[in-house]
N, C-alpha and C positions, 0 to 999 in steps of 0.2 A: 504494500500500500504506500503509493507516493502520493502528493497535494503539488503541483505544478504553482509556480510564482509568478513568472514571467522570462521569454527568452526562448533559445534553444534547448529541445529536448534534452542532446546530451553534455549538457550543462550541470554538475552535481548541485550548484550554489543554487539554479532554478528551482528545487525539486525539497519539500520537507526533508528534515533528517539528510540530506546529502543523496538520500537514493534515489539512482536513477532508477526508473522499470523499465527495463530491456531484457527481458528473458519468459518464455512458455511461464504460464500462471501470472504472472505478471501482472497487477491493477494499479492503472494510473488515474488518478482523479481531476478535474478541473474546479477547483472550488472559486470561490467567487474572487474574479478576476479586478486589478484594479482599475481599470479602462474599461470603456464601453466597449470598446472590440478587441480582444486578445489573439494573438497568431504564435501559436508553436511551432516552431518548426525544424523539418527532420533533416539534417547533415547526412545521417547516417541510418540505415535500417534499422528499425526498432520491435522488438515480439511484446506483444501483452496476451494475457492470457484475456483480461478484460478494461474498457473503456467508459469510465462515469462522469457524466459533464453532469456536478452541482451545483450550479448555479441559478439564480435566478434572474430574469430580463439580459443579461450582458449575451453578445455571440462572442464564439470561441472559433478559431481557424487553426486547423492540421495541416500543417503543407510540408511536401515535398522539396526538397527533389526526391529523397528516397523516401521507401516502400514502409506503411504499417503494416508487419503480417499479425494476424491473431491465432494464438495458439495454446489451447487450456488444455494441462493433461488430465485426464483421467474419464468420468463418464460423461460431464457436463460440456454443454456448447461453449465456446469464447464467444463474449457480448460487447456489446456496445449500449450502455444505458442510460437514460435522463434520470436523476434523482426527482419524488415526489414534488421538492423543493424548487423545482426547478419550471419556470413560469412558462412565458413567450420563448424562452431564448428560440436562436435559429442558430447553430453550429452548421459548418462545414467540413469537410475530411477533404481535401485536396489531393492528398496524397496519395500514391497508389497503395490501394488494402490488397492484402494477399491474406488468403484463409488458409491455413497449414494443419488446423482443427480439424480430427477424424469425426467430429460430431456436427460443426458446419458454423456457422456464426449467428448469434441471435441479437435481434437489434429491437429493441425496446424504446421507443420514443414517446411515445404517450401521445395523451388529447395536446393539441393545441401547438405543438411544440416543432418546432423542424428541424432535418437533418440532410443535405444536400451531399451526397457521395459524387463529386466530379472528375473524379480520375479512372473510374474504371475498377472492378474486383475481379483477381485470378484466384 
């Protein structure tokens, strides 16, 4: 469990506690960002087992160049989820997702809320 600040992903200082999530199981969270629009972005390949944007009202942007794969081991899908908490926002994923999950990925976005995947998923 990391809480994202601001910045690049693999950035330790960005990320609570110093830890980056970059490895299969892996949950990165976006908790409420100090800008109205926040953009993480990937240098370098990154695995999460799961994705949780909690925030409320602010959007959040995932960009590339490189790839978010999702990868949870065990019986459970890798997700991508909006916390209850989390209002209007409208998040983007830019990046290219790659699913590596033998269970497949599950995306949870709720009433009201969006989530624009513009790069394409392998």
């Amino acid at each position: 469990n990391a809480s994202v600040s601001s910045g690049a992903w693999n950035n330790a200082a960005n990320w609570s506690g110093g830890q980056i999530p970059n490895a299969a199981g892996d949950v990165a969270r976006f908790t409420t960002p100090p800008r109205t629009t926040y953009a993480a972005s990937l240098p370098e390949d990154v695995t999460l087992g799961k994705l949780i944007f909690e925030h409320a009202i602010r959007s959040v942007s995932v960009q590339g160049p490189a790839a978010l794969t999702f990868d949870n081991p065990g019986a459970a899908a890798a997700e991508i989820q909006f916390s209850t908490s989390t209002s209007t926002a409208s998040n983007t994923i830019s990046a290219p997702i790659r699913i590596a999950d033998a269970e497949g990925l599950a995306v949870d976005v709720g009433r009201g809320k969006t989530l624009l995947l513009s790069n394409g998923i392998a």
